[in-house]
N, C-alpha and C positions, 0 to 999 in steps of 0.2 A: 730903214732901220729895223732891225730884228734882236730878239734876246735869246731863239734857240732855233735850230734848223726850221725850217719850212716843211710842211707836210706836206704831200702829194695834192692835197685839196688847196693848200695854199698856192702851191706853185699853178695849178691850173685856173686859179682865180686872177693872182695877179698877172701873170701872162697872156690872158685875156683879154684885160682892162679896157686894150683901145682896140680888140677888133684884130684885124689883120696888120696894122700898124706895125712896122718894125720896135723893137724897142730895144734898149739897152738898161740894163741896172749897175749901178754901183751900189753896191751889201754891203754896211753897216752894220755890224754884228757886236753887239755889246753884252755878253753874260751878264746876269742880274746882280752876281755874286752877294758874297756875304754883307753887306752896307745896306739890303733892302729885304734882307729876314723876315724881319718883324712885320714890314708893311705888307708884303707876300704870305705871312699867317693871316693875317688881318683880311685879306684880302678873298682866301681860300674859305675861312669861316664865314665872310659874306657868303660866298657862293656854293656852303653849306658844301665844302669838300674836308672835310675835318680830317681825314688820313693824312691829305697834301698838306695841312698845317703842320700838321708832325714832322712831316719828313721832308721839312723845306730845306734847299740847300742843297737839289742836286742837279741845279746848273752848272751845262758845261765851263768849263774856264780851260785855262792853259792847251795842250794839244787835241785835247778833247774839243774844245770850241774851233781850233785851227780844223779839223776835220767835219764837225759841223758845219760850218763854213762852205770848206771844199764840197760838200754834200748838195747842201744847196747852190752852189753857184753850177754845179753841174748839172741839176735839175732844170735850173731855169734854161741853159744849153739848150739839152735837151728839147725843150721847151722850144728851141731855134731864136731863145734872145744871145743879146750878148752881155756876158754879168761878169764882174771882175767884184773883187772886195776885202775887206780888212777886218780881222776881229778890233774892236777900240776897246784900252784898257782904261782910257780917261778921258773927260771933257766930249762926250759923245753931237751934244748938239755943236758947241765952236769946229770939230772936225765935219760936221752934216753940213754946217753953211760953206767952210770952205770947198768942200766936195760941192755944193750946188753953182758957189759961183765960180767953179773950176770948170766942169764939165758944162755949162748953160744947161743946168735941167731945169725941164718943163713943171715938174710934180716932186714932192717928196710921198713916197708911203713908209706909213710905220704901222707894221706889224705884229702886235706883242699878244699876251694876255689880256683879261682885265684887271688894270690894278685901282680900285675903287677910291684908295685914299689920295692917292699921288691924283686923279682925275677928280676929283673933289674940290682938290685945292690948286688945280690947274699947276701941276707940276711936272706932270709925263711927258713923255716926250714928243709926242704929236703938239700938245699944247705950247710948250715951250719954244719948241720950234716954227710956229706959228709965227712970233717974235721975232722970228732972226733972220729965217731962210731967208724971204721975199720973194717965192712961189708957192702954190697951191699945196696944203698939207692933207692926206686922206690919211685917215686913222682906219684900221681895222684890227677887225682882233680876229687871232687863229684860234682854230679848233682841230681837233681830232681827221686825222687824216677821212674820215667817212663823213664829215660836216666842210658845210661852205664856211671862211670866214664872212663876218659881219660889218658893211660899215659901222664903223661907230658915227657915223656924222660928223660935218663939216668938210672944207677946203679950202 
């Protein structure tokens, strides 16, 4: 699960993960959209980025996240995995269980930001998810195409 393309550091992090291992993803793409403003101001001020409080709100959505998307699942290609996926407009974890127990995956990863309030009060999606899939959940958070993402801990 993802909320904006993948970086170059992402892609070569989670492409990685198992080694030589073949792997396959299914992309989960959920824009943050406008329903999570405030907790994404909230969130940027933690992290003492106080521009990006300002100027929150410019998550892709509509073709813009469809070509996001396509961006990243080409990446991971590249990559020599095999990644298929769908932007979600609603109910992103009920559609993450069904895709787990559709496909028998091994692992879920969810890839986002930090968002401090929602992971405070165990409402993000890594967390939530935990609850439902009934496989190993890795959280990481992306960074800047020139930075590694970071576990955040747990599975």
């Amino acid at each position: 699960m993802i909320e904006k393309p993948l970086t170059p550091a992402d892609v070569e992090f989670v492409s990685t993960l198992h080694g030589d291992d073949p792997t396959s993803f299914v992309v989960l793409m959920q824009p943050r959209g406008k329903q999570d403003i405030l907790l994404r101001a909230i969130d940027d001020v933690a992290l003492g980025e106080f521009d990006d409080a300002v100027r929150e709100g410019a998550e892709p959505s509509g073709p813009l996240a469809d070509r996001a998307l396509s961006q990243t699942l080409a990446a991971l290609r590249a990559k020599g995995a095999e990644a298929i996926g769908q932007v979600v407009e609603e109910h992103p974890i009920d559609l993450l269980k069904s895709v787990v127990e559709q496909t028998k995956a091994d692992e879920v990863i969810v890839l986002t930001t930090p968002h401090f309030v929602e992971e405070f009060f165990h409402r993000d999606w890594a967390s939530r998810a935990r609850h439902k899939v009934g496989v190993p959940v890795l959280k990481l958070f992306s960074h800047a195409a020139d930075d590694r993402p970071q576990d955040a801990g747990g599975s």
